[in-house]
Steps between C-alpha positions, in 0.01 A plus 500: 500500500851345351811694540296785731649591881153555681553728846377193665741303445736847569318708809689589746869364415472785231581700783837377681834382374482133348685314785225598741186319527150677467423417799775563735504734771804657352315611257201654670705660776727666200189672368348570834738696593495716173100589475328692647285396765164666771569845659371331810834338487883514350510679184731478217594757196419769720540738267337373232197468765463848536529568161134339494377651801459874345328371185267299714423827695467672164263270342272480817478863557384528130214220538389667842293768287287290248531145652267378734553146561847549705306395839287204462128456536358284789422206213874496373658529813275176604584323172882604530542402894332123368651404242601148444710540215724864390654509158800740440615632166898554497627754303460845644299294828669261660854643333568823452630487131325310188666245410508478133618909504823431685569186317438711185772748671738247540510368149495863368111542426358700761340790355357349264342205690421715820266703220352187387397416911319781549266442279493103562400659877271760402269258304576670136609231352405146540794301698621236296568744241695713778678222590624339161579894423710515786721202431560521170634846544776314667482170513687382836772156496468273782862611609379890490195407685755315767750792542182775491387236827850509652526863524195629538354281841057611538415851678223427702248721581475671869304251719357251259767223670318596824128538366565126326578372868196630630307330265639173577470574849126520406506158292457691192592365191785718287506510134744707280342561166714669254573565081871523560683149520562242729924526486382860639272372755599180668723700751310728554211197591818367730573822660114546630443085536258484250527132373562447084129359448410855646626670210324592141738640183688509213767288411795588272617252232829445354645261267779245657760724400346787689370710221173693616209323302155682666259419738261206610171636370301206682544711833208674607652826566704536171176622374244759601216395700747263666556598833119499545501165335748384791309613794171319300721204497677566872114551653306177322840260585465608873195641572576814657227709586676836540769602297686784453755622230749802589712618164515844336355465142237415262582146514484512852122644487422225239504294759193632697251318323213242527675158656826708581602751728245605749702861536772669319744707727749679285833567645610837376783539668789476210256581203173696515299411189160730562290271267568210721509675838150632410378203475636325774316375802727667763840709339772485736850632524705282710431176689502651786150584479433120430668363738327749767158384406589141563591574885 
Protein backbone atom coordinates (compact mmCIF):
# COMPACT_ATOMS: atom_id res chain seq x y z
CA UNK A 1 0.00 0.00 0.00
CA UNK A 2 1.59 3.60 -1.20
CA UNK A 3 2.83 5.94 1.37
CA UNK A 4 2.10 3.08 4.36
CA UNK A 5 5.27 2.01 6.90
CA UNK A 6 4.34 -1.81 7.31
CA UNK A 7 6.13 -3.35 10.76
CA UNK A 8 7.89 -5.50 8.31
CA UNK A 9 9.70 -3.37 6.84
CA UNK A 10 10.07 -1.72 10.75
CA UNK A 11 10.35 -4.91 13.37
CA UNK A 12 12.80 -4.84 15.47
CA UNK A 13 14.86 -1.48 14.72
CA UNK A 14 11.60 0.08 16.26
CA UNK A 15 13.23 -0.87 19.29
CA UNK A 16 16.95 0.64 19.55
CA UNK A 17 18.45 3.98 18.73
CA UNK A 18 18.80 4.56 14.82
CA UNK A 19 22.66 4.20 14.56
CA UNK A 20 22.38 0.61 15.75
CA UNK A 21 21.55 -2.15 13.53
CA UNK A 22 18.58 -4.63 14.27
CA UNK A 23 20.61 -7.09 14.44
CA UNK A 24 23.57 -6.30 16.46
CA UNK A 25 24.53 -7.77 19.58
CA UNK A 26 24.55 -4.38 21.11
CA UNK A 27 21.32 -4.31 20.83
CA UNK A 28 20.17 -7.63 22.21
CA UNK A 29 22.62 -7.58 25.11
CA UNK A 30 21.09 -3.87 26.00
CA UNK A 31 17.67 -5.44 26.41
CA UNK A 32 18.87 -8.63 27.94
CA UNK A 33 20.06 -7.20 30.56
CA UNK A 34 16.82 -5.13 31.32
CA UNK A 35 13.99 -8.11 31.18
CA UNK A 36 13.25 -10.25 33.09
CA UNK A 37 14.33 -13.63 32.65
CA UNK A 38 13.64 -17.84 34.42
CA UNK A 39 13.72 -18.06 38.28
CA UNK A 40 15.88 -21.06 37.61
CA UNK A 41 18.37 -18.41 36.80
CA UNK A 42 19.42 -14.46 37.20
CA UNK A 43 16.50 -12.37 37.69
CA UNK A 44 15.90 -8.83 36.95
CA UNK A 45 13.21 -6.10 38.37
CA UNK A 46 13.18 -7.92 41.44
CA UNK A 47 10.76 -6.06 42.83
CA UNK A 48 8.47 -5.81 40.36
CA UNK A 49 8.76 -9.83 40.38
CA UNK A 50 7.34 -10.14 43.59
CA UNK A 51 4.82 -7.82 43.03
CA UNK A 52 3.37 -10.78 40.76
CA UNK A 53 4.17 -13.50 42.97
CA UNK A 54 1.27 -12.67 45.70
CA UNK A 55 -1.40 -12.20 43.01
CA UNK A 56 -0.37 -15.47 41.48
CA UNK A 57 -0.80 -17.08 44.99
CA UNK A 58 -4.08 -15.21 45.25
CA UNK A 59 -5.58 -16.26 42.09
CA UNK A 60 -4.56 -20.00 42.57
CA UNK A 61 -5.79 -20.31 46.02
CA UNK A 62 -9.20 -18.98 44.67
CA UNK A 63 -9.37 -21.64 41.67
CA UNK A 64 -8.28 -24.50 44.19
CA UNK A 65 -12.10 -24.71 45.40
CA UNK A 66 -14.21 -24.98 42.12
CA UNK A 67 -11.47 -25.86 39.52
CA UNK A 68 -10.64 -29.19 38.78
CA UNK A 69 -8.41 -29.34 35.91
CA UNK A 70 -5.20 -27.80 37.84
CA UNK A 71 -3.46 -31.45 37.72
CA UNK A 72 -3.71 -33.08 34.44
CA UNK A 73 -5.38 -36.28 33.37
CA UNK A 74 -3.23 -39.27 32.17
CA UNK A 75 -4.48 -38.32 28.28
CA UNK A 76 -3.23 -34.59 28.59
CA UNK A 77 -0.23 -35.22 30.33
CA UNK A 78 0.58 -37.81 27.30
CA UNK A 79 -0.53 -35.26 24.67
CA UNK A 80 1.43 -32.35 26.54
CA UNK A 81 4.86 -34.46 27.19
CA UNK A 82 4.56 -35.20 22.92
CA UNK A 83 3.99 -32.50 21.44
CA UNK A 84 5.65 -31.56 18.26
CA UNK A 85 4.66 -28.14 18.03
CA UNK A 86 3.63 -25.49 21.40
CA UNK A 87 2.05 -22.19 20.56
CA UNK A 88 2.32 -19.31 23.16
CA UNK A 89 0.06 -16.31 23.38
CA UNK A 90 2.07 -13.10 24.72
CA UNK A 91 0.34 -10.75 26.57
CA UNK A 92 -0.32 -11.75 30.14
CA UNK A 93 1.73 -15.44 29.04
CA UNK A 94 4.82 -15.21 27.82
CA UNK A 95 5.06 -11.30 29.26
CA UNK A 96 3.74 -10.29 32.16
CA UNK A 97 1.93 -7.02 30.97
CA UNK A 98 -0.48 -6.64 27.73
CA UNK A 99 0.90 -4.92 25.45
CA UNK A 100 -1.56 -2.65 23.93
CA UNK A 101 -2.57 -1.50 27.89
CA UNK A 102 0.86 -0.10 28.64
CA UNK A 103 1.27 1.38 25.27
CA UNK A 104 -2.19 2.91 25.91
CA UNK A 105 -0.47 4.18 29.36
CA UNK A 106 2.22 5.68 27.72
CA UNK A 107 0.35 7.81 25.26
CA UNK A 108 -2.14 8.78 28.06
CA UNK A 109 -5.04 6.16 27.34
CA UNK A 110 -4.84 3.57 29.81
CA UNK A 111 -7.99 3.34 31.56
CA UNK A 112 -9.85 3.54 29.02
CA UNK A 113 -8.16 0.97 26.70
CA UNK A 114 -7.25 -1.47 29.65
CA UNK A 115 -11.42 -1.52 29.97
CA UNK A 116 -11.74 -2.19 26.40
CA UNK A 117 -9.07 -5.54 26.92
CA UNK A 118 -10.93 -7.12 29.26
CA UNK A 119 -13.58 -7.67 27.43
CA UNK A 120 -11.52 -8.32 24.04
CA UNK A 121 -10.09 -11.31 26.65
CA UNK A 122 -13.18 -12.39 28.15
CA UNK A 123 -14.86 -13.17 24.75
CA UNK A 124 -17.71 -10.27 25.12
CA UNK A 125 -17.01 -8.66 22.38
CA UNK A 126 -15.79 -9.85 19.12
CA UNK A 127 -11.88 -8.84 18.67
CA UNK A 128 -11.53 -6.79 15.79
CA UNK A 129 -14.00 -4.54 17.20
CA UNK A 130 -11.81 -4.55 20.56
CA UNK A 131 -9.00 -3.85 18.75
CA UNK A 132 -10.02 -0.90 16.32
CA UNK A 133 -11.76 0.42 19.77
CA UNK A 134 -8.61 0.37 21.41
CA UNK A 135 -6.59 2.36 18.93
CA UNK A 136 -8.67 4.86 18.03
CA UNK A 137 -9.05 5.85 21.62
CA UNK A 138 -5.52 6.92 21.13
CA UNK A 139 -4.14 6.51 18.16
CA UNK A 140 -0.21 5.90 18.72
CA UNK A 141 2.75 7.89 16.17
CA UNK A 142 5.52 5.80 15.06
CA UNK A 143 7.89 8.07 17.25
CA UNK A 144 5.50 7.40 20.48
CA UNK A 145 5.46 3.80 19.66
CA UNK A 146 9.57 4.10 19.51
CA UNK A 147 10.06 6.00 22.84
CA UNK A 148 7.04 3.68 24.62
CA UNK A 149 9.81 0.67 23.18
CA UNK A 150 12.85 2.52 24.56
CA UNK A 151 11.64 2.79 28.00
CA UNK A 152 9.63 0.22 28.65
CA UNK A 153 12.14 -3.13 27.60
CA UNK A 154 9.42 -6.82 27.80
CA UNK A 155 8.72 -8.37 31.45
CA UNK A 156 8.88 -11.83 30.93
CA UNK A 157 7.09 -14.20 32.69
CA UNK A 158 8.84 -16.54 35.53
CA UNK A 159 10.32 -19.55 33.66
CA UNK A 160 8.84 -19.37 30.22
CA UNK A 161 12.73 -18.44 28.89
CA UNK A 162 13.58 -21.79 30.56
CA UNK A 163 10.37 -23.91 29.62
CA UNK A 164 11.06 -22.56 25.73
CA UNK A 165 14.65 -24.23 26.08
CA UNK A 166 13.30 -27.37 27.09
CA UNK A 167 11.26 -27.57 24.28
CA UNK A 168 13.95 -27.11 21.89
CA UNK A 169 15.94 -29.42 23.78
CA UNK A 170 13.06 -31.82 22.81
CA UNK A 171 13.06 -30.70 18.97
CA UNK A 172 9.84 -29.07 19.48
CA UNK A 173 8.74 -26.55 17.33
CA UNK A 174 7.94 -22.87 19.14
CA UNK A 175 5.35 -20.60 17.90
CA UNK A 176 4.31 -17.21 19.49
CA UNK A 177 0.80 -16.42 18.50
CA UNK A 178 -0.44 -13.13 19.58
CA UNK A 179 -3.26 -9.98 18.80
CA UNK A 180 -0.82 -7.39 20.01
CA UNK A 181 1.83 -6.25 17.30
CA UNK A 182 4.89 -7.29 15.93
CA UNK A 183 7.09 -3.83 17.02
CA UNK A 184 5.90 -5.40 20.54
CA UNK A 185 6.94 -8.82 19.83
CA UNK A 186 10.03 -9.24 17.75
CA UNK A 187 12.23 -8.87 20.96
CA UNK A 188 10.58 -10.58 22.82
CA UNK A 189 10.85 -13.60 19.79
CA UNK A 190 14.84 -12.53 20.10
CA UNK A 191 15.04 -12.75 23.75
CA UNK A 192 13.58 -16.57 23.82
CA UNK A 193 15.24 -17.47 20.07
CA UNK A 194 12.17 -17.89 18.49
CA UNK A 195 12.96 -17.12 14.75
CA UNK A 196 10.59 -14.13 12.89
CA UNK A 197 8.71 -16.85 10.62
CA UNK A 198 7.74 -18.25 14.18
CA UNK A 199 5.70 -15.39 14.94
CA UNK A 200 1.77 -14.56 14.08
CA UNK A 201 0.30 -10.68 14.70
CA UNK A 202 -0.70 -7.45 14.13
CA UNK A 203 1.06 -4.91 12.46
CA UNK A 204 0.77 -1.13 13.06
CA UNK A 205 0.58 1.27 10.08
CA UNK A 206 1.65 4.74 9.75
CA UNK A 207 1.83 7.17 7.05
CA UNK A 208 5.59 8.29 5.91
CA UNK A 209 5.43 11.08 8.13
CA UNK A 210 4.68 8.88 11.09
CA UNK A 211 1.09 9.66 11.70
CA UNK A 212 -0.76 6.47 13.17
CA UNK A 213 -3.08 5.25 10.22
CA UNK A 214 -4.62 1.61 11.74
CA UNK A 215 -3.97 -1.79 11.36
CA UNK A 216 -3.32 -4.52 8.59
CA UNK A 217 -6.68 -6.27 8.64
CA UNK A 218 -5.30 -9.11 6.21
CA UNK A 219 -3.58 -10.66 9.44
CA UNK A 220 -5.21 -13.52 10.77
CA UNK A 221 -5.25 -12.54 14.29
CA UNK A 222 -6.56 -8.91 13.86
CA UNK A 223 -9.81 -10.65 13.81
CA UNK A 224 -11.64 -13.14 15.98
CA UNK A 225 -11.40 -16.67 15.15
CA UNK A 226 -7.82 -15.85 14.13
CA UNK A 227 -5.56 -17.36 16.36
CA UNK A 228 -7.41 -20.66 15.70
CA UNK A 229 -7.17 -19.84 12.07
CA UNK A 230 -3.20 -19.70 12.60
CA UNK A 231 -2.68 -22.93 14.29
CA UNK A 232 -5.21 -24.44 11.22
CA UNK A 233 -2.73 -22.84 9.00
CA UNK A 234 0.63 -23.64 11.33
CA UNK A 235 -0.70 -27.60 11.53
CA UNK A 236 -1.71 -28.24 7.54
CA UNK A 237 1.83 -26.20 6.40
CA UNK A 238 3.82 -28.67 8.67
CA UNK A 239 2.01 -31.45 9.56
CA UNK A 240 2.22 -31.62 13.14
CA UNK A 241 0.41 -34.19 14.77
CA UNK A 242 0.28 -32.85 18.33
CA UNK A 243 -0.06 -29.42 19.09
CA UNK A 244 -0.52 -27.50 21.89
CA UNK A 245 -1.49 -23.77 22.55
CA UNK A 246 -0.71 -22.17 26.15
CA UNK A 247 -2.37 -18.38 26.44
CA UNK A 248 -4.89 -17.07 28.99
CA UNK A 249 -8.10 -16.08 27.06
CA UNK A 250 -10.93 -16.77 24.85
CA UNK A 251 -8.87 -16.41 21.87
CA UNK A 252 -6.53 -18.66 23.23
CA UNK A 253 -9.37 -21.50 23.69
CA UNK A 254 -10.51 -20.70 20.07
CA UNK A 255 -7.79 -22.35 19.16
CA UNK A 256 -8.69 -25.90 20.42
CA UNK A 257 -10.61 -26.91 17.59
CA UNK A 258 -10.96 -29.50 14.74
CA UNK A 259 -7.43 -29.25 12.58
CA UNK A 260 -5.88 -27.03 15.46
CA UNK A 261 -4.73 -27.45 18.79
CA UNK A 262 -4.86 -30.93 20.10
CA UNK A 263 -4.97 -29.34 23.94
CA UNK A 264 -5.42 -25.99 25.39
CA UNK A 265 -3.29 -25.30 28.61
CA UNK A 266 -4.14 -21.93 29.98
CA UNK A 267 -1.50 -20.12 31.83
CA UNK A 268 -3.16 -18.31 34.66
CA UNK A 269 -0.53 -17.05 36.23
CA UNK A 270 -0.84 -13.02 35.58
CA UNK A 271 -4.67 -13.12 34.70
CA UNK A 272 -7.25 -15.69 35.84
CA UNK A 273 -10.22 -15.46 33.47
CA UNK A 274 -12.68 -18.40 35.05
CA UNK A 275 -14.55 -18.79 31.67
CA UNK A 276 -11.39 -19.75 30.00
CA UNK A 277 -9.69 -21.63 32.84
CA UNK A 278 -12.87 -23.79 32.95
CA UNK A 279 -12.50 -24.77 29.92
CA UNK A 280 -9.05 -25.45 29.62
CA UNK A 281 -7.43 -28.81 29.20
CA UNK A 282 -4.98 -28.50 32.16
CA UNK A 283 -5.06 -24.71 34.19
CA UNK A 284 -1.78 -23.99 35.49
CA UNK A 285 -0.18 -21.28 37.52
CA UNK A 286 3.39 -21.04 36.75
CA UNK A 287 5.70 -22.91 34.36
CA UNK A 288 7.10 -24.55 36.78
CA UNK A 289 4.61 -27.16 36.71
CA UNK A 290 5.32 -27.48 32.87
CA UNK A 291 8.53 -27.66 32.86
CA UNK A 292 8.40 -30.51 35.73
CA UNK A 293 6.28 -32.72 33.60
CA UNK A 294 8.73 -32.60 30.77
CA UNK A 295 11.66 -34.17 33.04
Amino acid sequence: MEGLIRARIIPVCAYCRQHHSPLTPTFTLQLAKRVLVSPFGTMKYPKRLNSVVAPVQLLEASAAGHLDNTLPSKEVLEVWQNADAVCFDVDSTVCLDEGIDELAEFCGAGKAVAEWTARAMGGSVPFEEALSARLSLFNPSLTQVQDFLEKHPPRISPGIDELVKKQKAKNTAVYLISGGFRQMINPVASILGIPPENIFANQLLFENCGKFLGFDANEPTSRSGGKATAVQQIRKAYGYKALVMIGDGATDLEARKPGGANLFICYAGVQLREAVATNADWLVFNFGDLISSLE
